[in-house]
C-alpha positions as CSV (number, residue, x, y, z in Angstrom):
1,X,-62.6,-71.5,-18.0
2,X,-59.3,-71.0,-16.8
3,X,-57.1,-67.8,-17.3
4,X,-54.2,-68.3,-19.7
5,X,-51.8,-67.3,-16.1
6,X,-53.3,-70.4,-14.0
7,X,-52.8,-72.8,-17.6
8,X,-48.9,-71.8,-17.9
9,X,-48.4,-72.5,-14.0
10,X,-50.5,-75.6,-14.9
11,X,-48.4,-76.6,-17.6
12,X,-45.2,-75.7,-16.2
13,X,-45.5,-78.4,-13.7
14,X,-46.4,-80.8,-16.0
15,X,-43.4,-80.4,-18.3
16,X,-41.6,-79.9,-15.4
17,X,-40.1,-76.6,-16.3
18,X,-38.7,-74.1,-13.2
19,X,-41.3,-71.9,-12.5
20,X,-40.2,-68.0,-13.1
21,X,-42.6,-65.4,-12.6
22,X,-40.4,-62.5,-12.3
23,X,-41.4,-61.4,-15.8
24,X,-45.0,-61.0,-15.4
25,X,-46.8,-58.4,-14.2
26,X,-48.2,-59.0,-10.5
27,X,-51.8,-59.8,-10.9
28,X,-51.0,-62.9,-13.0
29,X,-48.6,-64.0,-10.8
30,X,-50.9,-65.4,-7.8
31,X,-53.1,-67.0,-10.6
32,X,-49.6,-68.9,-12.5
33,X,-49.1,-70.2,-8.9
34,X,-52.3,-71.2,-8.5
35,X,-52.1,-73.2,-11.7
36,X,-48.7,-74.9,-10.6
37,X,-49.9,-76.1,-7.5
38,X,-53.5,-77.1,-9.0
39,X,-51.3,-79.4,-11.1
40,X,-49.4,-80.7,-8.4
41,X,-52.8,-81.5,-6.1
42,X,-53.8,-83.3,-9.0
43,X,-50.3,-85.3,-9.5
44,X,-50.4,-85.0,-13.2
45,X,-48.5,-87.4,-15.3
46,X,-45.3,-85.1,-15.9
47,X,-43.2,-85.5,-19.0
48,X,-40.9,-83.8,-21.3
49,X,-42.7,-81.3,-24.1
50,X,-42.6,-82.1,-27.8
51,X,-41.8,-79.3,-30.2
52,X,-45.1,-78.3,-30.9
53,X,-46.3,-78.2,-26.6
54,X,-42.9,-76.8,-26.0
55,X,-44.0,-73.5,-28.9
56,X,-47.4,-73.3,-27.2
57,X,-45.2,-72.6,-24.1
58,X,-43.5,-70.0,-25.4
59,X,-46.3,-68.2,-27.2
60,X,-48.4,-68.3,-23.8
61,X,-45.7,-66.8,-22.3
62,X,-45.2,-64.0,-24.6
63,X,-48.7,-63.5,-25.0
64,X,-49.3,-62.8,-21.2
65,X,-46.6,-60.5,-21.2
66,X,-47.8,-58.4,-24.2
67,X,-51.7,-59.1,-23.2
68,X,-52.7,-60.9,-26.0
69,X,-55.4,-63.8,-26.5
70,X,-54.4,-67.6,-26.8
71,X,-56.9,-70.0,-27.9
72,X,-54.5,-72.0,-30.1
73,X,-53.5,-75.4,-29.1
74,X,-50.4,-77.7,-29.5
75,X,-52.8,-79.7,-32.3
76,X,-53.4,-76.3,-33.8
77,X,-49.4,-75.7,-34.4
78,X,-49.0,-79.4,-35.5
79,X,-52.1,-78.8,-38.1
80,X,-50.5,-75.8,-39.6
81,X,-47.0,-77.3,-39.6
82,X,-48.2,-80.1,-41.4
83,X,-49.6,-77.8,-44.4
84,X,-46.3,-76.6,-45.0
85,X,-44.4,-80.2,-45.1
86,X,-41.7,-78.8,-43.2
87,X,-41.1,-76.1,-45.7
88,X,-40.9,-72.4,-45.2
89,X,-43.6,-71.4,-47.9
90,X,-42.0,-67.7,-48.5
91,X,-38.5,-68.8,-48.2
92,X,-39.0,-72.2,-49.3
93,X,-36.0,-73.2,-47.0
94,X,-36.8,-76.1,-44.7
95,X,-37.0,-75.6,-41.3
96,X,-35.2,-76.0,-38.3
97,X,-36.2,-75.6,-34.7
98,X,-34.8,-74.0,-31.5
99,X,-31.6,-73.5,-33.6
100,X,-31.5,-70.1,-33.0
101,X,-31.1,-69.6,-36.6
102,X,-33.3,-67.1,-39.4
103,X,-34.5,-70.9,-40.6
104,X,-36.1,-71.9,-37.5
105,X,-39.8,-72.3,-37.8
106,X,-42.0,-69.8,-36.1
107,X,-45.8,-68.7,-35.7
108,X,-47.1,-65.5,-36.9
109,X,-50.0,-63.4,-36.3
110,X,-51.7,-63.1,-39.4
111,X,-53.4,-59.7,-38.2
112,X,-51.2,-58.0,-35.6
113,X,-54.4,-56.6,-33.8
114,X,-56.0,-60.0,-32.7
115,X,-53.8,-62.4,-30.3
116,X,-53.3,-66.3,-31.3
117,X,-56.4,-67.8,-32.6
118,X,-56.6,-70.2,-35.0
119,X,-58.1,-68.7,-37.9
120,X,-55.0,-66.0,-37.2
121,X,-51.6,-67.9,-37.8
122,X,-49.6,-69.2,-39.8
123,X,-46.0,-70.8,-39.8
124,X,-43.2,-69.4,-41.0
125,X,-39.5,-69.0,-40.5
126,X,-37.7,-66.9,-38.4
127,X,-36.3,-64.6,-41.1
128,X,-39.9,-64.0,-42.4
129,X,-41.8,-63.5,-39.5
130,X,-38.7,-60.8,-38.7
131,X,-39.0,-59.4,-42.0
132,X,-42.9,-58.8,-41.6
133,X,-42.9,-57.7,-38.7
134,X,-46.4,-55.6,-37.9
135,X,-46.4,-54.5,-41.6
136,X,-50.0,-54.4,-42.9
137,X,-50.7,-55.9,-46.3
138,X,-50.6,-52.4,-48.0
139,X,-47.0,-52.4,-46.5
140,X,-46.0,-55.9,-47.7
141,X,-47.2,-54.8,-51.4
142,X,-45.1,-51.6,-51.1
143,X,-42.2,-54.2,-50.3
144,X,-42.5,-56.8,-52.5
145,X,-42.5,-53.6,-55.1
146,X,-39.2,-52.3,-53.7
147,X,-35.5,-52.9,-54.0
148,X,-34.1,-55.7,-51.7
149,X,-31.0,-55.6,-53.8
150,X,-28.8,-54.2,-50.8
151,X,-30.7,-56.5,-48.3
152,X,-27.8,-59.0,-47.2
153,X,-29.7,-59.9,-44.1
154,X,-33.0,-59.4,-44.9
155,X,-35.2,-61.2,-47.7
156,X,-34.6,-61.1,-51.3
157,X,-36.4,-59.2,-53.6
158,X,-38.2,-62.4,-54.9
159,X,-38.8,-63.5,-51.3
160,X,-40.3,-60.6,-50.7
161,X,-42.7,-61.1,-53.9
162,X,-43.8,-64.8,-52.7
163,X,-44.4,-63.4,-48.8
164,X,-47.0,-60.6,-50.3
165,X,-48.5,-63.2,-52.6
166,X,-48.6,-65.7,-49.8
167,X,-50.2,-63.4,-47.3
168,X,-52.5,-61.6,-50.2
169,X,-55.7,-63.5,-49.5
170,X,-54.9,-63.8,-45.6
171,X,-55.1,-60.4,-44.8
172,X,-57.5,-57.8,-45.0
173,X,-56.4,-54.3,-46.8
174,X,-57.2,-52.0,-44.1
175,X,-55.8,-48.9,-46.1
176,X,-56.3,-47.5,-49.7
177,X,-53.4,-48.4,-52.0
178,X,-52.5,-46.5,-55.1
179,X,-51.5,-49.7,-56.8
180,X,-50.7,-48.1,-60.2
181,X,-49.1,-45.4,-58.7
182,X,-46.9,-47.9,-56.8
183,X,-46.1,-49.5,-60.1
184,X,-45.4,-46.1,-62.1
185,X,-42.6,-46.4,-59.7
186,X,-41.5,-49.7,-61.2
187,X,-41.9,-49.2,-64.5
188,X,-40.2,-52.4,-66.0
189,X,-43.4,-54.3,-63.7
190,X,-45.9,-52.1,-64.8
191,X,-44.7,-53.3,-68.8
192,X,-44.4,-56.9,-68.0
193,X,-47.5,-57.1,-66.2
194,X,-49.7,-55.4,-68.4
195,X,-47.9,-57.8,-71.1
196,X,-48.7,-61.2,-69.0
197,X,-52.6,-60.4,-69.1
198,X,-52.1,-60.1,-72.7
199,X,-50.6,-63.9,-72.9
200,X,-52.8,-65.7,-70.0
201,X,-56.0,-64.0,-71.5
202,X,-57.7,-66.9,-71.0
203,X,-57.0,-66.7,-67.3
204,X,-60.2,-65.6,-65.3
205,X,-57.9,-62.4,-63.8
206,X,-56.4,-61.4,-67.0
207,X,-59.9,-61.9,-68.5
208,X,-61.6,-59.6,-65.7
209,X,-58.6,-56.9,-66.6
210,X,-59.4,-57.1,-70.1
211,X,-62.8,-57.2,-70.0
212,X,-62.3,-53.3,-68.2
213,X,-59.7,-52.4,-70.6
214,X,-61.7,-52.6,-72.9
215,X,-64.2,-50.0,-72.0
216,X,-62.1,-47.8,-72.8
217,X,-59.6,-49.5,-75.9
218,X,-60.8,-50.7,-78.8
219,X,-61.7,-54.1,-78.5
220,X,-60.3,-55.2,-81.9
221,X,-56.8,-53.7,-80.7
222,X,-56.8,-55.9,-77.6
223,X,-57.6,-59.0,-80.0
224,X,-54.5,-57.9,-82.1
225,X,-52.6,-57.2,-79.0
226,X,-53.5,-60.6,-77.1
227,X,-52.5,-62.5,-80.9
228,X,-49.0,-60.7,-80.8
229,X,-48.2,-61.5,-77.6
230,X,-48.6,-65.2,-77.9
231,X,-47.2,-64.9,-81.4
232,X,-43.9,-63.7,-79.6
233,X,-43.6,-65.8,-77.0
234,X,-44.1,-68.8,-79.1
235,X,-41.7,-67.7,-81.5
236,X,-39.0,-66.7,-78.9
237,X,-40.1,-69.8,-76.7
238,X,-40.2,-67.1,-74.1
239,X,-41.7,-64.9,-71.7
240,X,-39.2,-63.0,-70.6
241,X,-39.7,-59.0,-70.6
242,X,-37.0,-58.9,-73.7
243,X,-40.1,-60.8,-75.4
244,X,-41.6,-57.6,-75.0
245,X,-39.1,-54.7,-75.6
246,X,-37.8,-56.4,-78.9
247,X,-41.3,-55.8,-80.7
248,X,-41.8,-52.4,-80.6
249,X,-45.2,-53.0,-81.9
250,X,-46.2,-54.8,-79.2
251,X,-44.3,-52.5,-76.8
252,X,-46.4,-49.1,-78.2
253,X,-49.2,-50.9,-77.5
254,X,-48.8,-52.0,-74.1
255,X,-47.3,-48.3,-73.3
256,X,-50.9,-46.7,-74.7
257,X,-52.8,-49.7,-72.3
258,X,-50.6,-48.2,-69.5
259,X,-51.6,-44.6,-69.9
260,X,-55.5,-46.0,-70.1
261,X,-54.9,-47.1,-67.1
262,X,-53.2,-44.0,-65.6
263,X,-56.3,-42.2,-66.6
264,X,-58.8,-44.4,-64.7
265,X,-56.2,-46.4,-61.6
266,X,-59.3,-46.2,-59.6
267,X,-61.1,-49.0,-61.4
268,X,-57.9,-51.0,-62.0
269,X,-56.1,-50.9,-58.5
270,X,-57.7,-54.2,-57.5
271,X,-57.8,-55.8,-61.1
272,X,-53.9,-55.5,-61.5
273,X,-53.7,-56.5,-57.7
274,X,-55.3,-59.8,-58.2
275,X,-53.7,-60.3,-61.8
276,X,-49.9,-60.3,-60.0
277,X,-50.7,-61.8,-56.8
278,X,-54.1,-63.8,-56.2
């Protein structure tokens, strides 16, 4: 098996690309020109990269710098690109390429620790991948929960939601996270949400919640609450959080579910996780 040094000197000969090893470190350098001139013995069929061989390129080259694994391959980067339809899935922006531009479509490292395997990337545009950066997913939940409003050159607030939910069941959670804590912080969430598992009880997450709240509420008051909610909503043709604060029945419920759930976070950290984001 070759070393990923001897496939870029291989590969720079046969997109005929200069060959610069000033950058790398010195022990790679002997096996890039090795690759190179392997290439040239050989008299491979030279021709001009496509956009997916021309990535690969790049992403060898970083990765050699930083010392990071590459087992991807150009069909790899087409496979992914193809799941997104050309779409950003955070930003929902479509993409552009080797623009130089936040909307330029770019490979990420699902889990910074490993290098570029293909069970470890995804695409997504520039701004995102920036945005991300080597946050964990414990740090893109404490994002998506905070306020983006001042952000003019970062992601929105929203975009911010949609790149936690998108990343939610990609990532491991390496760390603990105090997730009703977190939304104490946000108290308007923490009302809506709790109010949403009332109306999609019938959802297999909201069910899951329920089915917990209710070992410690009365059942019958979770009926009444669930009926209220969807009484509400249908009669506003709304769900909106005004929905909410304009019943104040409904809204003293929901605030004794929340301090429940204060009392016992523990057992409803990963319920409520999976109710707003899975």
């Amino acid at each position: 098996m070759y070393s990923l040094a001897f496939e870029l000197g291989f590969d720079h000969y046969r997109f005929q690309l200069p060959l610069d090893i000033s950058r790398f470190a010195d022990r790679h350098r002997e096996e890039i020109r090795n690759g190179y001139a392997a290439a040239k013995y050989q008299q491979v069929s030279r021709k001009m990269p496509d956009m997916f061989e021309k990535k690969l390129l790049s992403i060898r080259d970083r990765a050699l710098v930083k010392e990071l694994d590459v087992t991807i391959t150009a069909r790899d980067l087409m496979r992914e690109y193809e799941k997104t339809k050309g779409v950003c899935p955070v930003t929902d922006v479509p993409f552009t390429f080797a623009e130089n531009a936040d909307t330029d479509w770019s490979v990420d490292r699902i889990d910074n620790d490993r290098g570029y395997c293909p069970d470890n990337i995804v695409i997504v545009s520039v701004i995102v991948n920036r945005s991300k950066s080597d946050l964990d997913l414990s740090g893109l939940i404490k994002g998506a929960l905070d306020d983006h409003s001042q952000d003019e050159e970062g992601l929105s607030g929203r975009e911010w939601f949609r790149m936690a939910k998108f990343y939610f069941k990609k990532m491991p959670q390496t760390k603990p996270l105090n997730f009703c804590q977190l939304l104490s912080n946000t108290q308007r969430l923490f009302d809506q949400l709790v109010f949403l598992q009332l109306f999609h009880h019938t959802d297999p997450n909201s069910r899951r919640f329920l089915k917990q709240l209710g070992r410690y509420c009365n059942k019958v008051s979770i009926k009444k609450a669930e009926k209220l909610a969807s009484k509400r909503v249908y009669h506003r043709a709304d769900i909106a959080p005004e929905v909410l604060y304009d019943s104040p029945k409904l809204y003293a419920q929901v605030q004794f579910f929340i301090q429940v759930i204060r009392r016992h976070s523990q057992e409803f950290d990963g319920l409520l996780l999976n109710c707003l984001l899975a």
